[in-house]
C-alpha positions, 0 to 999 in steps of 0.5 A: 432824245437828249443830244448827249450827257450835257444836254441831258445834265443841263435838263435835270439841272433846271429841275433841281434849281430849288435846291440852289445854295443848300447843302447840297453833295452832287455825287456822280456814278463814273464815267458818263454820270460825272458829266451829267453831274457836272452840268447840276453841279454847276447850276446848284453851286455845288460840289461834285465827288462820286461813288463807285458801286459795281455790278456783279454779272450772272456766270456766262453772261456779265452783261446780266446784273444778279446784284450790286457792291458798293465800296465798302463792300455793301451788297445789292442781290437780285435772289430770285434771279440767283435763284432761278440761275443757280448761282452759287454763293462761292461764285458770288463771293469771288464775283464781289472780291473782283469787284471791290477791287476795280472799285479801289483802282477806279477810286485811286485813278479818280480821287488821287487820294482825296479823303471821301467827303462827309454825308452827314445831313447833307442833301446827296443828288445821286446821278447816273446817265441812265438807269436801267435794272436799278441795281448798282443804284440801290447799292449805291443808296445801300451805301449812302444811308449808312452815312446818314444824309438829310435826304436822298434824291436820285437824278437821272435822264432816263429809267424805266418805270418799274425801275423808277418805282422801286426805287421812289421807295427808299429814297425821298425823290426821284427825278427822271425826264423819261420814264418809258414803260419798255427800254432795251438799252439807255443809249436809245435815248441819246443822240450821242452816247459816245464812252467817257474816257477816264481823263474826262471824269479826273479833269472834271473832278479836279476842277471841284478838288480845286475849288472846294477843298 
């Protein structure tokens, strides 16, 4: 059990340490991933911005992800799901112009016009309070590859094995304290997972704007 996101940032932050001083881009999935992220941020000296993606939930059950978008509109999906739940590809295409859009007003909230940073062979540690079916992270990664990084390593508290599996697959490392065979809901890890409030991920963002731009 982490206490919270802090706790549970300043673990993985012990892990990363090797990467102290290099060319590091810590990159947060809003909102609870920027408070992880800014624990490994902090311990590395490094910068701190993040990425949007969204999932795109099954029609009649939002909760359930059939696949992923990115900001720049790349495209995470699950086919045998949609498959299986005979999902059209009118539904989907609606579904990802919804989300591309909350992306843009998540972004414009957070980033308060600052340009998007450079990838280009930087090392990019990937956080996230948690991960569960993986699919707004592999579209996260989707994403990231097409800004040729040096490397890509995923952080996270907690993500299931299968999940974690998967995705070891097309990143070059994946860093989890917990790995459980069977997860219901990533709050189950936490002894308080409270909702980060927007306010917290923009006073957090502004200190990295500040510091390094």
């Amino acid at each position: 059990m982490f206490r919270d996101r802090r706790d549970a940032g300043k673990k993985l932050a012990k892990i990363l340490k090797k990467y102290y001083n290099e060319k590091v881009l810590v990159l947060a999935i809003p909102r609870g991933g920027v408070i992880v992220a800014d624990e490994i941020a902090k311990e590395l000296n490094a910068n701190l911005d993040i990425v949007v993606p969204r999932k795109i939930g099954s029609p009649g059950n939002p909760e359930l992800a059939i696949g992923a978008v990115a900001q720049d509109g790349s495209l995470y999906l699950d086919e045998n799901l949609i498959r299986d739940l005979e999902v059209s590809e009118d539904y989907i295409k609606k579904q990802k112009e919804k989300e591309v859009n909350e992306i843009k007003r998540r972004l414009k909230i957070y980033r308060k016009g600052k340009k998007f940073p450079s990838l280009k062979d930087k090392i990019l540690i990937v956080v996230d309070d948690g991960i569960a079916t993986g699919s707004t992270m592999k579209v996260t990664i989707k994403f990231l590859k097409k800004r040729k990084p040096k490397k890509i390593i995923i952080a996270t508290p907690v993500v299931p094995k299968d999940t974690a599996e998967e995705l070891r697959e097309v990143v070059d490392e994946v860093i989890a304290l917990e790995e459980p065979i069977f997860m219901q809901a990533i709050g189950e890890f936490y002894l308080d997972f409270r909702q980060t409030e927007d306010e917290e991920v923009i006073k957090i963002l502004k200190e990295y704007y500040e510091k390094f731009r």
